[in-house]
C-alpha positions in Angstrom: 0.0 0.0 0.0 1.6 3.3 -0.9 1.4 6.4 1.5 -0.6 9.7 0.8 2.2 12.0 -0.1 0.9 14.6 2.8 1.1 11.3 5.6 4.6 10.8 4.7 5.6 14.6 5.0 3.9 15.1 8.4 6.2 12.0 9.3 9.0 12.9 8.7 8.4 16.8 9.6 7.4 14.8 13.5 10.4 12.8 13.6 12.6 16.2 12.7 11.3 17.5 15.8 11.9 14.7 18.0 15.2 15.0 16.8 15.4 18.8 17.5 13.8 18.2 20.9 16.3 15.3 22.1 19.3 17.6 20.6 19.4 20.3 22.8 21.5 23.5 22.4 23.8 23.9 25.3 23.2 27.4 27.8 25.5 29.1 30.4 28.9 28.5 30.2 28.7 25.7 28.0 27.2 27.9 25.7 30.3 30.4 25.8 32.2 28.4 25.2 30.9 26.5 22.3 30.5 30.4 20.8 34.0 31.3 21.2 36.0 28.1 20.5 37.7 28.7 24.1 37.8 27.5 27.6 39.3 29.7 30.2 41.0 28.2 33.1 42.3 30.6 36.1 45.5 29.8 37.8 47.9 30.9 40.3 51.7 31.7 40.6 52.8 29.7 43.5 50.6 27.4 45.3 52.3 24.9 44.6 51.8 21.9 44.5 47.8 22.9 43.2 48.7 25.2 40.9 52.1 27.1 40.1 54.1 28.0 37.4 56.9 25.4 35.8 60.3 26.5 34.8 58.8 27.3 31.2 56.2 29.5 33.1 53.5 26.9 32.0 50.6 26.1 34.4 51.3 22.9 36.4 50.0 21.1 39.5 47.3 19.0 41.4 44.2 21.2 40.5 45.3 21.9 37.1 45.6 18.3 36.3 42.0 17.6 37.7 40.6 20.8 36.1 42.2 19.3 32.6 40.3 16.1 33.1 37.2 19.0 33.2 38.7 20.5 29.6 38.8 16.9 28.2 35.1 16.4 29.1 33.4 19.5 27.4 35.3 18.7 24.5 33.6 15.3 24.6 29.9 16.9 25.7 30.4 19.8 22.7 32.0 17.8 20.2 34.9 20.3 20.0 38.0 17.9 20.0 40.4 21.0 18.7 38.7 23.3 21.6 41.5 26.0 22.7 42.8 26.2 26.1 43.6 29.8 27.7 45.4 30.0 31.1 44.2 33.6 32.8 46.7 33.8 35.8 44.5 35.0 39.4 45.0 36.0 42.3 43.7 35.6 45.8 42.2 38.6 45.9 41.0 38.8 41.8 39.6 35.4 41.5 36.2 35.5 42.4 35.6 39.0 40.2 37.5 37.4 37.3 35.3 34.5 37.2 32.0 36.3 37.7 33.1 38.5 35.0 33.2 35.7 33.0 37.0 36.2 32.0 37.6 32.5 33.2 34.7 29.6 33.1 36.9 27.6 36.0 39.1 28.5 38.8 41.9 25.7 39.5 43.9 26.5 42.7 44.2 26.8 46.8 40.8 27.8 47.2 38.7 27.0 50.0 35.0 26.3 49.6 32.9 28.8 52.7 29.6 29.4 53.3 30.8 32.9 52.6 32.1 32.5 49.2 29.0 29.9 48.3 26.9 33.5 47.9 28.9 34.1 45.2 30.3 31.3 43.4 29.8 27.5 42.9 32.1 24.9 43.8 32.6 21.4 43.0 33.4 18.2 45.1 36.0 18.8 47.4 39.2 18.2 46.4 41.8 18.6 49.3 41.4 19.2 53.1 43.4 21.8 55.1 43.7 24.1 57.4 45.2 27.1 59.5 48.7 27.2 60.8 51.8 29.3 61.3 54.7 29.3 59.2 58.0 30.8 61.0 61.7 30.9 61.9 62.8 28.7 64.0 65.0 31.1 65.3 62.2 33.7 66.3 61.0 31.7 69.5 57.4 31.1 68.5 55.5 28.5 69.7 52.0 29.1 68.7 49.5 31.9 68.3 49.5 33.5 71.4 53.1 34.1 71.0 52.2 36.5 68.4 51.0 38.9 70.5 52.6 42.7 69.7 54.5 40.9 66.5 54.0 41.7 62.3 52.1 39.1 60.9 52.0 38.9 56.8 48.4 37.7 55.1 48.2 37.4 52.2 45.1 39.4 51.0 41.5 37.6 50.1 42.3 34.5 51.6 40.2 32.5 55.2 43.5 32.3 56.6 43.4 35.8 56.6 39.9 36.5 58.2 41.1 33.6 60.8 43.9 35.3 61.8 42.0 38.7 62.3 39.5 36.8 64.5 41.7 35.1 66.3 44.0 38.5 66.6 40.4 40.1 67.6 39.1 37.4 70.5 42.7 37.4 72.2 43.7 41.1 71.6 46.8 40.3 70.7 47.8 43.7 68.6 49.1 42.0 66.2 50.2 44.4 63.2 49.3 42.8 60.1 51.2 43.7 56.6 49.5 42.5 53.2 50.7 40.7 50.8 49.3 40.4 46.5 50.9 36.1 47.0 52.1 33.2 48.8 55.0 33.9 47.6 55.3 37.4 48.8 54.6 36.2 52.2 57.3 33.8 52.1 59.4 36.4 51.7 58.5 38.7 54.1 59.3 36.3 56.8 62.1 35.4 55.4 63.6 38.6 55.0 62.6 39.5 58.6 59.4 42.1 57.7 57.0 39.8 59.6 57.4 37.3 62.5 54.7 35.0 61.3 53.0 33.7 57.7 49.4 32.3 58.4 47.8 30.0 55.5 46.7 26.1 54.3 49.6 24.0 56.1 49.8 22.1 52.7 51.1 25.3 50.9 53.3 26.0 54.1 54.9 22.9 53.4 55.6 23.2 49.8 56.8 26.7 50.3 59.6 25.2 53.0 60.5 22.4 51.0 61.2 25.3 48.2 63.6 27.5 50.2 66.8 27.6 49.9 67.1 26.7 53.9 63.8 24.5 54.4 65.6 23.3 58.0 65.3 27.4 59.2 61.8 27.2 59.1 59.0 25.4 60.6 55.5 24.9 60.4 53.4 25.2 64.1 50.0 25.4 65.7 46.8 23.7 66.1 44.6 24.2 62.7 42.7 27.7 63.3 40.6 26.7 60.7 38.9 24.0 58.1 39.4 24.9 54.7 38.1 22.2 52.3 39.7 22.9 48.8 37.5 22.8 45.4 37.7 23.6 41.8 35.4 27.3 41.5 32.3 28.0 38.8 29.5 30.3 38.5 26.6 29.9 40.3 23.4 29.3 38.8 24.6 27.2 36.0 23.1 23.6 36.4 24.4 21.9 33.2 28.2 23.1 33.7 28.1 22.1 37.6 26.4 18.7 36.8 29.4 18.2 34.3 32.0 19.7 36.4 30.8 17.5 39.4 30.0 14.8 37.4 33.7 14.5 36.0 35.3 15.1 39.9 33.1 12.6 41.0 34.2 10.2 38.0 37.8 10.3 38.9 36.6 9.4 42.7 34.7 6.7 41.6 37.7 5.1 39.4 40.6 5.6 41.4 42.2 7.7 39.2 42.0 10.5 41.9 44.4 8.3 43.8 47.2 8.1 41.2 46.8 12.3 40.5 47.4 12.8 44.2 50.8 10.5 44.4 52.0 12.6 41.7 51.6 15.9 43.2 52.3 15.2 47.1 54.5 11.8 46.7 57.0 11.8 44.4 59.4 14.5 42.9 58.0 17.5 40.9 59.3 20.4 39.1 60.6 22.7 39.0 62.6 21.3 41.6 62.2 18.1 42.3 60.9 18.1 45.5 58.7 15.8 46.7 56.7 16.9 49.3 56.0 13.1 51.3 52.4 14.4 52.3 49.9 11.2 52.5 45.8 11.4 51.8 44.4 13.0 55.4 41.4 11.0 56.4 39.6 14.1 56.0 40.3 13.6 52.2 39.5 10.2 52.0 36.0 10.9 53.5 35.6 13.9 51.2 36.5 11.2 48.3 34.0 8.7 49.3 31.4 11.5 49.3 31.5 13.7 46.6 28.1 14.8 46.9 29.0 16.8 50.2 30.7 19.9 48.4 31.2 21.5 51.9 28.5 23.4 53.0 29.4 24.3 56.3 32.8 24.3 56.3 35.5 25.9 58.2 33.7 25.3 61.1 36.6 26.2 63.8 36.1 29.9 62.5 33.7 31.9 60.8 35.3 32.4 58.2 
């Protein structure tokens, strides 16, 4: 039996718009990026080992390896195998505008996910736990916090280490004179050049930054954590399909294992520039975050309000 010619039309017209429905175009970032052929990936200077600059002042580290796993997957979801990478370097303090600006889609560093920051910004699935304490001399005496009291302490500006030294400064009343600082780096060197007494931040990048001296046995690392800082890639809020794939991929390389193998790299073997290698084992606070993805860290830093 052949077809009226009008049937056949009005079939295939339907199954052109079944097509059209189950195809659909992608919004948000997604959408920004398929327009301009580019993904933007913020990065800092020096926290190593998350993300720092190599000898060839290329973008290196723990959070830029994960965020690069993040790259690979929008290629997949767009279809845009040849889709170009830019590196936009941030700071602490220029991260969050650079991203709600929209000059970077994802933020790959040190940065800890607060209830604070969550009014601005989305984050994804933890990926590193740490926390408050003290870099120093260990010529300069110090013990722990309270023997800051009357001392220069450098912060380096826009970060929760900062805020949780000012409230810990604040509920002692230790007058402690505080000096800024634009990077880790710059607060390195302040203590070591003798402008402050004391560098506060994420005992991980404490670490790295004495294993990179020229001296690492002059320094020391001290103090009880002042505060909880869970670690996580940062995106824009209000952008369901780019968080489900951004989480969706984190979660991915927690499920495999491959997470595992990422993290020996960075904190258990040599890396550059160097060749350091930093002998820093998974916390348990890690592994928990691992086996529970879904908990992105809503309430953290509870220790300080930070």
């Amino acid at each position: 039996m052949i077809r009226p010619i009008p049937l056949l039309v009005a079939l295939f017209v339907s199954a052109g718009l079944a097509l059209s429905a189950g195809a659909q175009e992608p919004t948000g970032t997604l959408k920004k990026i398929k327009d301009t052929g580019v993904v933007k990936v913020g990065h800092r200077d020096s926290s190593i080992p998350f993300s720092y600059l190599d000898d060839k002042q290329k973008p290196i580290g723990y959070g830029v390896d994960i965020c690069m796993k993040i790259v690979d997957k929008i290629k997949t979801e767009l279809k845009m195998p040849k889709l170009r990478v830019e590196f936009v370097p941030v700071t602490s303090q220029t991260r969050i505008p650079i991203l709600t600006g929209g000059n970077i889609d994802i933020e790959c560093g040190s940065t800890t996910n607060s209830v604070e920051r969550q009014k601005q910004v989305a984050f994804a699935p933890t990926y590193f736990v740490t926390g408050t304490k003290l870099l120093v001399k260990k010529s300069s005496g110090i013990k722990g916090y309270d023997d800051l009291k009357g001392k220069t302490v450098v912060v380096t500006q826009g970060t929760t280490n900062e805020r949780a030294m000012k409230a810990y400064n604040d509920e002692k009343k230790l007058g402690i004179n505080f000096i800024p600082a634009k990077d880790h780096a710059e607060s390195f060197l302040a203590v070591d050049t003798g402008r402050a007494a004391a560098f506060p931040m994420d005992d991980i990048l404490l670490y790295s930054l004495r294993a990179s001296a020229k001296n690492p046995a002059d320094y020391q690392v001290i103090g009880e954590f002042l505060s909880d800082d869970p670690y996580a890639i940062m995106l824009r809020r209000d952008d369901p399909a780019f968080k489900k794939l951004v989480d969706s991929t984190v979660a991915g390389l927690y499920k495999s294992g491959e997470i595992s193998k990422i993290y020996k790299k960075w904190f258990e073997s040599k890396i550059p520039p160097k060749g350091i290698n930093l002998g820093f084992p998974m916390s348990e606070g890690l592994k928990e975050a691992i086996k529970n993805p879904n908990d992105t860290g809503v309430g953290a830093c509870g220790k300080m309000k930070c």
